[in-house]
Structures are given as C-alpha cells and as structure tokens.
C-alpha positions as CSV (number, residue, x, y, z in Angstrom):
1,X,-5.7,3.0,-5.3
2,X,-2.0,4.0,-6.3
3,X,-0.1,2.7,-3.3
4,X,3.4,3.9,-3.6
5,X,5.4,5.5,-6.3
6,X,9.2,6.5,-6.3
7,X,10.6,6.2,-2.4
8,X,12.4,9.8,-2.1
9,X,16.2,7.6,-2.0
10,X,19.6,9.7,-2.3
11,X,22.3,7.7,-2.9
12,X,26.0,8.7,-3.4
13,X,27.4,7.2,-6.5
14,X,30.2,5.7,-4.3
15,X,27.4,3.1,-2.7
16,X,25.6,2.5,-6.0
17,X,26.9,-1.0,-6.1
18,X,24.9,-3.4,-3.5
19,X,27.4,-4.4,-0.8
20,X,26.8,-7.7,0.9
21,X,24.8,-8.8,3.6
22,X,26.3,-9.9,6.8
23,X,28.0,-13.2,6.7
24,X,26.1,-15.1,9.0
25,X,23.9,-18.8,9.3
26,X,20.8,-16.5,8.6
27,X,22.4,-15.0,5.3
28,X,23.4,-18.4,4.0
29,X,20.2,-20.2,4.8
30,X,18.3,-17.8,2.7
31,X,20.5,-17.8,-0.2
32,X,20.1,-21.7,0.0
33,X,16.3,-21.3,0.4
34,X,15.9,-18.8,-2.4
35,X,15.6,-21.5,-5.4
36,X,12.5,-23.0,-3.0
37,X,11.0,-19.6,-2.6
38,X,11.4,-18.3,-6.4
39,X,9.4,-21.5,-7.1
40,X,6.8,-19.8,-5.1
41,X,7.4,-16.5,-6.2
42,X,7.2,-17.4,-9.9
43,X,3.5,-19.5,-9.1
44,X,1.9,-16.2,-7.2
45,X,3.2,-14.1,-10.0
46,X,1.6,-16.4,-12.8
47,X,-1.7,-16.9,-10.8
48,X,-2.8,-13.5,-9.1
49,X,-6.2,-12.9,-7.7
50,X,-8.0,-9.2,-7.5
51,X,-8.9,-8.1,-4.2
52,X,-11.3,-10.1,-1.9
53,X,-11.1,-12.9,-4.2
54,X,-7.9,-14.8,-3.2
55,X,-8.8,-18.1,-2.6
56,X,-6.3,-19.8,-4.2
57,X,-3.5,-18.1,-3.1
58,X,-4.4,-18.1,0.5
59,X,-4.9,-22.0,0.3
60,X,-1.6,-22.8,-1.2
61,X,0.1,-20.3,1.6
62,X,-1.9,-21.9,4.5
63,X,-0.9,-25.0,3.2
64,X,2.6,-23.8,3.6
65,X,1.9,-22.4,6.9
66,X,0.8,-25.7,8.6
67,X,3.4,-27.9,7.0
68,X,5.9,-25.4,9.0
69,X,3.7,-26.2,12.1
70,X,1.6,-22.9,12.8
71,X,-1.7,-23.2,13.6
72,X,-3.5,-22.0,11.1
73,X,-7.1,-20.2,10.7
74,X,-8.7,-19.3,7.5
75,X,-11.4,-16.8,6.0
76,X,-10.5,-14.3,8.4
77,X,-11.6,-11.1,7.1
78,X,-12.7,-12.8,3.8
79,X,-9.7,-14.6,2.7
80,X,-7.0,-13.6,5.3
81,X,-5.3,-16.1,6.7
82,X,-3.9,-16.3,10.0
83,X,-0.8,-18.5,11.8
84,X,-0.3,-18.2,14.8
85,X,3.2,-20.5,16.8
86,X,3.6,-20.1,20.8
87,X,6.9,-20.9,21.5
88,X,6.9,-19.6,25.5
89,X,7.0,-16.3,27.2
90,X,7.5,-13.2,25.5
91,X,6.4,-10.8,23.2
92,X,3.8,-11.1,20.8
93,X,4.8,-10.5,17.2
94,X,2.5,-10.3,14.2
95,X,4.2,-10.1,10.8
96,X,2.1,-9.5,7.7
97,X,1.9,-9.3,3.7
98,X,-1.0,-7.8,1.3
99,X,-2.1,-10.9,-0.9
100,X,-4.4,-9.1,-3.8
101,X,-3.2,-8.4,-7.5
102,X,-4.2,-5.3,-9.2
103,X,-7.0,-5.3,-12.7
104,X,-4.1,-5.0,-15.4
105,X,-3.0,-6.7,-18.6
106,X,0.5,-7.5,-17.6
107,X,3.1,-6.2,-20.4
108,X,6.6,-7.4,-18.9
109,X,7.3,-9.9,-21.0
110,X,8.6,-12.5,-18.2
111,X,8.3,-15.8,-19.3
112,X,6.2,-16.2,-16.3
113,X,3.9,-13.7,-16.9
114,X,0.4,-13.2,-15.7
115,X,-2.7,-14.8,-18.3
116,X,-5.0,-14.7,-15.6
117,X,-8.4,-12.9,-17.1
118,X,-11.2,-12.3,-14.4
119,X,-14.3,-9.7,-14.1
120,X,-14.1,-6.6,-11.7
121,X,-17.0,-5.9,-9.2
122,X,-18.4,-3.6,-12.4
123,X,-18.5,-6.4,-13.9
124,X,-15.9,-5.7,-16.4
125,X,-13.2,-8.2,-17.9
126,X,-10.0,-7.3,-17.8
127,X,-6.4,-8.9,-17.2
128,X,-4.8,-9.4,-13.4
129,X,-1.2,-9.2,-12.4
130,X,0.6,-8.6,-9.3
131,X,1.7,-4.7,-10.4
132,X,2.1,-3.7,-7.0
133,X,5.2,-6.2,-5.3
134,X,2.4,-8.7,-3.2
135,X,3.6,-11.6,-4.8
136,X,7.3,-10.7,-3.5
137,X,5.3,-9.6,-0.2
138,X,4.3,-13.1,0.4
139,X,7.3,-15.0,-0.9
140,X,9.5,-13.1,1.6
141,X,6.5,-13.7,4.1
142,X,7.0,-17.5,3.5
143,X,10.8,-17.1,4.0
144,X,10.6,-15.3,7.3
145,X,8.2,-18.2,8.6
146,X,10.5,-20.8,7.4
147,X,13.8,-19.3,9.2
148,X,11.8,-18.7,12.2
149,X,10.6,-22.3,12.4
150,X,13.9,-22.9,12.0
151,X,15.2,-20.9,15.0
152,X,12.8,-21.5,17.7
153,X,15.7,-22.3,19.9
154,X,16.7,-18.7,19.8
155,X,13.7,-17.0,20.3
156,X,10.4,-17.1,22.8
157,X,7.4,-15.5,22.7
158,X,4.4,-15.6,20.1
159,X,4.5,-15.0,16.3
160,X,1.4,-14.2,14.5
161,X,2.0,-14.6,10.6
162,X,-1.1,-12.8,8.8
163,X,-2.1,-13.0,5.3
164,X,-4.2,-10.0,4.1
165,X,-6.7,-9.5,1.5
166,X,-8.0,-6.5,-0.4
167,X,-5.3,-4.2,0.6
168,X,-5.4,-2.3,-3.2
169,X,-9.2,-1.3,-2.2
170,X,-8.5,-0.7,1.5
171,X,-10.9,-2.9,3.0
172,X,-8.9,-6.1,3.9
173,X,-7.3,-5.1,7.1
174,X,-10.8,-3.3,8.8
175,X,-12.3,-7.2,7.4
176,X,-9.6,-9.1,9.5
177,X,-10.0,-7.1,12.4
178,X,-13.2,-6.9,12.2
179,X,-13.4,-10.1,12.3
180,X,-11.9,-11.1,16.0
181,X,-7.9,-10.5,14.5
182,X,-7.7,-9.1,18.3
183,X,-10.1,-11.4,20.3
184,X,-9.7,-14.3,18.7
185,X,-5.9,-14.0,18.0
186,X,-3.1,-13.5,20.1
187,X,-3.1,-9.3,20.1
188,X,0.7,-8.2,19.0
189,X,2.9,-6.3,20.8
190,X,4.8,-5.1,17.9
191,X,3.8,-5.2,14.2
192,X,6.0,-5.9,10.9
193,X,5.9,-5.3,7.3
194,X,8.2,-4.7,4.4
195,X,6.9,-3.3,0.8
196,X,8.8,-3.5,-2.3
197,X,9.7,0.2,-4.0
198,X,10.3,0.9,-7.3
199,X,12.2,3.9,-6.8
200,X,15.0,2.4,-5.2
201,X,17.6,-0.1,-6.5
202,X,17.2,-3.7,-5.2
203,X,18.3,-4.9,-2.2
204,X,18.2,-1.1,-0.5
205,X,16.0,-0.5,2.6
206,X,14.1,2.9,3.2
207,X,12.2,3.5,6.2
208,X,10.5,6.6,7.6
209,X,9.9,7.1,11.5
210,X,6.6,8.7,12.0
211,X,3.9,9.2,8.9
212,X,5.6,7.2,6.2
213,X,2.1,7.5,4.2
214,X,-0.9,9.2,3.7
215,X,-4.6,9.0,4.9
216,X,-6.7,8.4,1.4
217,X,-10.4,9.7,1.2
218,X,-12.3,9.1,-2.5
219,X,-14.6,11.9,-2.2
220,X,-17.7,12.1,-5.2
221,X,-19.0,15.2,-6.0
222,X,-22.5,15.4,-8.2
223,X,-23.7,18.5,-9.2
224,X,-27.3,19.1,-10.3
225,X,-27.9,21.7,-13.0
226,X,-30.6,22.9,-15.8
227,X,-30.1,21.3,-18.9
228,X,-31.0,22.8,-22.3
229,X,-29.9,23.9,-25.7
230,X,-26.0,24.6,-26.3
231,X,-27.3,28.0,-28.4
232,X,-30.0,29.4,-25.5
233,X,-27.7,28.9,-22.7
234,X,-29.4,31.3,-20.4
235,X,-32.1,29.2,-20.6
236,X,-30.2,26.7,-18.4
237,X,-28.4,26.8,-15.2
238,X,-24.9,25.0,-17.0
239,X,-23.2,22.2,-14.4
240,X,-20.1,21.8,-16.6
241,X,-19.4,25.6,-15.9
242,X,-20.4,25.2,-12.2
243,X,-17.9,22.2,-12.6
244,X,-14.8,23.9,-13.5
245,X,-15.3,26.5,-11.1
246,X,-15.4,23.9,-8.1
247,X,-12.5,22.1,-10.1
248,X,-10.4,25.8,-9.8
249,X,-11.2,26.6,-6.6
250,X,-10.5,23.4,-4.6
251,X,-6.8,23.8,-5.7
252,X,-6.8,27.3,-3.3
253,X,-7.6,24.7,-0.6
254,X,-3.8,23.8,0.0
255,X,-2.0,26.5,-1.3
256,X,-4.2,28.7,1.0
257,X,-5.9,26.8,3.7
258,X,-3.2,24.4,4.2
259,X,0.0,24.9,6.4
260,X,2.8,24.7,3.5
261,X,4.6,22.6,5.8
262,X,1.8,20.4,6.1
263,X,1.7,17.9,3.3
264,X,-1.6,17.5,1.3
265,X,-3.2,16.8,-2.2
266,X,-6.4,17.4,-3.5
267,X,-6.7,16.2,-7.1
268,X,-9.6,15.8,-9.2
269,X,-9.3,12.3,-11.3
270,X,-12.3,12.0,-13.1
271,X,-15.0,15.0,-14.4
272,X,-17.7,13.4,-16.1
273,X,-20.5,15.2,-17.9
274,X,-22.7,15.6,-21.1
275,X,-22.7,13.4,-24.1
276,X,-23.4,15.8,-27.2
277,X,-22.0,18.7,-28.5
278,X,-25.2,21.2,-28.5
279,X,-26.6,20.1,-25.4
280,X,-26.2,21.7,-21.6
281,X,-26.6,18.7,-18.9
282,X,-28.7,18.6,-15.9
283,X,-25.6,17.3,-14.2
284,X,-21.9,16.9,-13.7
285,X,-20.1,14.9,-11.6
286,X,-16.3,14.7,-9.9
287,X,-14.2,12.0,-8.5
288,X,-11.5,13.0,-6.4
289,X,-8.7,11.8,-4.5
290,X,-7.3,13.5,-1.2
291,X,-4.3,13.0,0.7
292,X,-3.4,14.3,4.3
293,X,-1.2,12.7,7.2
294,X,-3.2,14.1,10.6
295,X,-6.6,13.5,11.0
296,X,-6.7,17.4,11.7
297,X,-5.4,18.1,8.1
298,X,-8.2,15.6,7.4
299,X,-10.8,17.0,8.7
300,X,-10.0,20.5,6.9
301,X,-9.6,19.3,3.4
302,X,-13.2,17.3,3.5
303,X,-15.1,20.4,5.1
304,X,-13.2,22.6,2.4
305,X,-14.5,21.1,-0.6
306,X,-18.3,21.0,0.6
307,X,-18.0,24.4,1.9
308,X,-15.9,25.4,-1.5
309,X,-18.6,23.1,-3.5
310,X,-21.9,24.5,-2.3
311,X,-20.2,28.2,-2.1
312,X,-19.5,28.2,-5.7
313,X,-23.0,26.6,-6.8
314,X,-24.3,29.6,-4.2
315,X,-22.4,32.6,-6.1
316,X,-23.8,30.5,-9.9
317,X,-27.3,31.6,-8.8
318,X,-28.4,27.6,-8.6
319,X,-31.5,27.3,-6.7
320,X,-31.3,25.8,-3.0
321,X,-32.8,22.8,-4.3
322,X,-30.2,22.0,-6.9
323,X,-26.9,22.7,-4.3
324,X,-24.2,20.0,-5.1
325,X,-24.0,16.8,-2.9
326,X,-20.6,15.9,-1.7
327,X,-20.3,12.2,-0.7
328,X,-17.3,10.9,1.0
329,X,-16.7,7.3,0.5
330,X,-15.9,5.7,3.5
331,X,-15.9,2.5,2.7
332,X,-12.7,3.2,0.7
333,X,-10.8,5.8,3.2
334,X,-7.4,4.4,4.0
335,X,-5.9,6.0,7.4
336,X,-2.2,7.5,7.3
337,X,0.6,4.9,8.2
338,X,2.3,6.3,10.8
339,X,5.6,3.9,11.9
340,X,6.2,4.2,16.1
341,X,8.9,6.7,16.0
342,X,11.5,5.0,18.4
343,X,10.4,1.3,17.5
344,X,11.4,2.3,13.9
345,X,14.8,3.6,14.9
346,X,15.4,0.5,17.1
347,X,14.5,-1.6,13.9
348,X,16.5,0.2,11.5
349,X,19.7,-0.1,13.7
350,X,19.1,-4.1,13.5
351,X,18.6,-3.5,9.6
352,X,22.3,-1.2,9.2
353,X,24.2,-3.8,11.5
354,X,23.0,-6.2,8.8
355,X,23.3,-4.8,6.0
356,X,25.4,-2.1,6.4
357,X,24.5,1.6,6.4
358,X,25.0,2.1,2.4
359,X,21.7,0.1,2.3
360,X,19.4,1.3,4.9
361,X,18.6,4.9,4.4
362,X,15.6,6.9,6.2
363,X,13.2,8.3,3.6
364,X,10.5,10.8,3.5
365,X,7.3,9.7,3.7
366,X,5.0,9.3,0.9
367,X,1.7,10.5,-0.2
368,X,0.5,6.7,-0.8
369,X,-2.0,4.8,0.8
370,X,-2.0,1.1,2.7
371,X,-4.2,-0.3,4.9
372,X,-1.4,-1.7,6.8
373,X,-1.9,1.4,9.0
374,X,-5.4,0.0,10.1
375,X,-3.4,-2.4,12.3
376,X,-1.5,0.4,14.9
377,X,-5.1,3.0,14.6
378,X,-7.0,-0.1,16.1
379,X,-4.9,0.2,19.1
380,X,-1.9,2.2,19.6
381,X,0.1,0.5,22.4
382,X,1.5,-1.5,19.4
383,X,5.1,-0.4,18.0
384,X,4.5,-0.7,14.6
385,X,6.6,0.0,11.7
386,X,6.6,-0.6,7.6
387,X,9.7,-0.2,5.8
388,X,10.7,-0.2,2.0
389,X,12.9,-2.7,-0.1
390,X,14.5,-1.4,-3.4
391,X,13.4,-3.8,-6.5
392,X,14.6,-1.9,-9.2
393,X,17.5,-4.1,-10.6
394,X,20.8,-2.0,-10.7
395,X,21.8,-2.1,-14.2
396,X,18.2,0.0,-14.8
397,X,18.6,2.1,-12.1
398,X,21.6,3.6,-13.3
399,X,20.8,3.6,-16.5
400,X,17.9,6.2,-15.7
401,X,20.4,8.1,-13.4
402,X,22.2,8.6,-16.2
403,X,20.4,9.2,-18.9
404,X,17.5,10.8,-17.0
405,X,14.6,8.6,-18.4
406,X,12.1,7.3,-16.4
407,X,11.6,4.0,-14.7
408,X,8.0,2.2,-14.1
409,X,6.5,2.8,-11.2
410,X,3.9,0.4,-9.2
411,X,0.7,-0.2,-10.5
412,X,2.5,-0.3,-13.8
413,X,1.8,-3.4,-16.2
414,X,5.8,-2.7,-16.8
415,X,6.6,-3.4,-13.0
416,X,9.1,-6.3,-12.7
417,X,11.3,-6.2,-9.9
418,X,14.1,-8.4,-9.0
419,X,12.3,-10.8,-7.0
420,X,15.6,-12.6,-5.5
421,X,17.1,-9.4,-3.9
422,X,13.6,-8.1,-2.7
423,X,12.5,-11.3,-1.5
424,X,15.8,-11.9,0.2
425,X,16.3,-8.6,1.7
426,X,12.5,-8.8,2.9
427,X,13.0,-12.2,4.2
428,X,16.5,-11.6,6.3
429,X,15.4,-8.0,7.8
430,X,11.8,-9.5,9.1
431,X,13.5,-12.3,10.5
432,X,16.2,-10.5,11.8
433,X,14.2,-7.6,13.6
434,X,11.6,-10.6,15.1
435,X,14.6,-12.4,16.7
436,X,15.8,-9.2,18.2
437,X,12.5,-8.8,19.4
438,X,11.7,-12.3,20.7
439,X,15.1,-12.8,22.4
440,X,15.6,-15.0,25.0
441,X,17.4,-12.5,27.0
442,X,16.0,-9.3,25.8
C-alpha cells in the first residue's frame, strides 16, 4: 500500500540551506546521542521484518524500552509493543512508530544494506528492506524515550510509547486496539507521530491541520462472461470488452460525480484476464485502489463503481446470472488521517520556536494511506496529529530543482534518506511538543 509520495513543500531558494536548531540542553543531548542511535538505525535498516512478522525488531526495542525504565508489554496486536512510564498527574501521552519493512530487493548501495530474504503471505520469496522511513521511525522513537527519561523532572503526567506492526497492510493499529490498547493501557489524551518524506529536504517539517491523508479501500471486481472462440465472437458474451468499459466509465465517477473540490482517486491497478490469443474468457477481473478523505465521499465512490459495474454488464446484454460481483476488502481499508485542527497548530508553533519558521511549513494533505489514523477514529476526544520530516539530503534536492529530474520516492528500493537529520529532527520535535504537553505548570 503506497503510503506517501512527494509532501506538496514550497520553499524559497533563500531557505534552501537548513538553518540550525535552537541552541538548547535538548539540541545538544541529541547530537551527543546520535552516534548511539545510528548504531540502532543502521541494525533496523540491515535486519527488516515484513508486516506482522517483527519479532526481532520488537524484542531488541522492548529491550531498549525497559533498560530506560518503562514498563513494558509485548504481543500487543501481534507484535506491537507497548511502554507505558507514570511520572504523576497530568495528561496522558501516547507517542508511536510503524515497525514493518516493505517486500523489496533493496538497490541503494549503503554499505549497510538490507540481505534479508523472507516469503510473503503468497508464499512468494522476495527481498525486505525498510523502503518506507520505519527504521528512522523507530530510531527517532528510541530517542524521544531516552530524553524523556532523562527529563522527568520537567514533566508530569503519563507517556505511552507504542510500537506498531503491519502498518504497510493496514492492519496493525485495528490489532493493537483491538487488543485492549484502550482498556488495558493508559487511554491518551493526545497522540504523536512523525513520518519521514521524500519530497522534502532533510531536516524540514511539514504538517497539515485537518485530513493530512486519505481513507484507502482495495476494491476487486470479477466479472463473469461466455467464453468461446476468438473468430465466432458472437458466440460468447466477451468479459475483457465488458472490462474496459467498466475500466472507462469508473473514471466519469470523479470528474462527474465528485465535487472538484473534493479530492478523490479511483484507479484501476491490475486487469487480469485470458491467457491465449484466439480465445474469449469466461471472466475478467479488476483490482482497484480508491482514495477519499470524508466518509461521505467514501461512501459515493464504493456505491458508484457497483452501480457503474453492474450498469455496464446490464447495457452488454449479460444475463442476470452472470452480473459482475464487486467485493470491497475490508480487511485492508485504511481510514483518512485527519490531524485535530487546533492541536496541530499548537504543535507546529512549538516546532517553529524550535526550529525556526524556514523549517516548519504547513502542507497539503496527501492522497496516501496510514493506519496511524485508526488511533483518533477509535475515539475522537484525542488531539491527535502526524507531521512530516524531510529526508532527502540537500545536495540531491537541489540538484533535482535544478535540473528537473526526479528523486525516489517511498516504497522505492532507491529510498535512502539521511537518517541523522530525520532521526534528529524526529527525535527533538516529539520530545519537544510532549514536554509542552506534560508541563508541570501547563
């Protein structure tokens, strides 16, 4: 499931150049803490895990997790992991990273590189690498903890550190809290986390109030049909024709149907039928992928492609026992991320007084997925909010400004960030926006 692809970031040329961050005990300690963390960065990048099978990695961070003092719950969800520190009164704050790599043969040519060789759920072998950021996800997780742990003095309330699985299939946050993450956890008041962009230079910060990204639905359309001789074809009743006129007519569903204010995608990824060149099927099949932010815009694109399915098998002449069957797979929808409006403001203040406003810009939301949004759906008096860091290194970005060529996006087996300025930036703006939330005298 593509998760995000180039953050929509305008910078003037003027600010190209990363300015620093705030001169301050917090600042130093993570620049002294970063050799530490890139060890850990560098061992998650080497030794990813696909989705619902991270054992390893969540062992080595809960290991982490307790040696800082959290008390620590594992399997949560499958493989999540959950740390949970009281430290008085207050607030409750949950912070979180994505754990799972993605099924790719990893072609950056770091000298720590991915090997790692496993077998999907199809049962197919195929390389694993962290193409979508998780590893830097966690390292910066693992930072946050530590200058947390090392602040308790300034800050009271409860942080809950979670460790997710399976977020590249969309199932590990619904597994967590499915699991008791509410009833057997401390439920937060506010929830954090950061995702690295590579559409941005590093070190930058995006974040969008409101949707930031999309609801995700994996719809799978079969459609029956006659099958017979490629030279008699009106002998048969041909699905591949049927096909393509389903495959035309579900783009009319947002250029037409949908407000053109109103975001949305329907896109047909995969039409499979037939297997010879004289031969008419008895069926064709479609895989698609569709994109909304409301649940209202939701609801319209799904009952639009069964209506515009069975309409066009209708006008073919195909018999009412051969009408096409349109299967949403709800085991892999992902709901729209939608950051608390004013909570995301507040945050982003904390972020510019840090960093400066050169490096905190507000973004447009995306038409990517994460499950992350699963956490604010399952009750929205939480203030909730997901922001962006930059990781594409500088040199590179400007290079493709200026020469116009394009950069690897996630999900690419060319994705390599630079780690130290996304897990630094990650790091400093959690920790910074959970002290100003935990506050003694907030």
């Amino acid at each position: 499931m593509l998760r995000i692809t180039k953050l929509a970031f305008v910078l003037a040329a003027s600010t190209l150049a990363i300015t620093p961050a705030q001169a301050d005990a917090l600042n130093d300690a993570i620049k002294a803490d970063l050799p530490s963390l890139m060890e850990i960065y560098r061992d998650l990048h080497a030794n990813p895990e696909l989705s619902g099978e991270e054992f390893q990695t969540a062992a080595k961070l809960a290991t982490e997790a307790r040696r800082l003092g959290f008390a620590v719950t594992e399997k949560v969800g499958g493989t999540g992991v959950v740390a949970v520190m009281k430290n008085g009164e207050g607030p409750t704050v949950m912070i979180r990273a994505d754990m799972d790599g993605l099924p790719l043969v990893e072609k950056t040519g770091l000298p720590f590189a991915s090997k790692v060789m496993a077998k999907t759920r199809q049962g197919i072998d195929t390389g694993v690498m962290h193409a979508c950021g998780h590893d830097t996800h966690m390292t910066g997780w693992v930072g946050t903890a530590r200058q947390l742990v090392a602040r308790k003095d300034e800050w009271s309330g409860t942080l809950v550190m979670i460790l997710q699985p399976a977020e590249e299939t969309g199932e590990g946050a619904k597994a967590m809290l499915d699991d008791g993450l509410y009833t057997r956890f401390p439920k937060p008041d506010y929830a954090l986390a950061f995702h690295d962009a590579a559409g941005a230079p590093a070190g930058y910060i995006g974040y969008a109030p409101g949707f930031a990204l999309a609801n995700v639905d994996s719809v799978d359309i079969e459609i029956p049909g006659v099958g017979g001789h490629g030279a008699y074809p009106h002998t048969s009743k041909d699905p591949i024709v049927l096909a393509s006129r389903i495959v035309g007519a579900l783009q009319t569903l947002v250029s037409r149907e949908i407000d053109p204010q109103d975001s949305a995608v329907v896109t047909v990824g995969s039409f499979q039928a037939g297997f010879k060149h004289n031969i008419i099927p008895d069926k064709a099949n479609l895989l698609l992928t569709v994109r909304s932010y409301s649940d209202e815009t939701r609801a319209k694109l799904l009952d639009g492609i069964k209506r515009i399915a069975i309409g066009e098998a209708e006008a073919a002449g195909m018999p009412k026992d051969k009408m096409p069957t349109v299967t949403t797979r709800d085991d892999e929808f992902t709901p729209a991320t939608y950051n608390s409006p004013e909570f995301s403001v507040e945050m982003a203040k904390i972020f510019e007084e840090r960093f400066g406003k050169d490096r905190v810009r507000q973004s447009k939301p995306v038409m990517g997925g994460e499950d992350f949004s699963r956490f604010r759906r399952a009750d929205e008096s939480i203030k909730s909010m997901i922001f962006w860091v930059g990781g594409v290194p500088m040199a590179e970005y400007l290079a493709a400004e200026k020469e116009g060529t394009k950069l690897p996006s996630l999900h690419s087996p060319l994705w390599a960030p630079d780690a130290e300025k996304v897990i630094a930036t990650g790091a400093e703006a959690l920790t910074a926006a959970a002290l100003n939330l935990m506050k003694k005298s907030r």
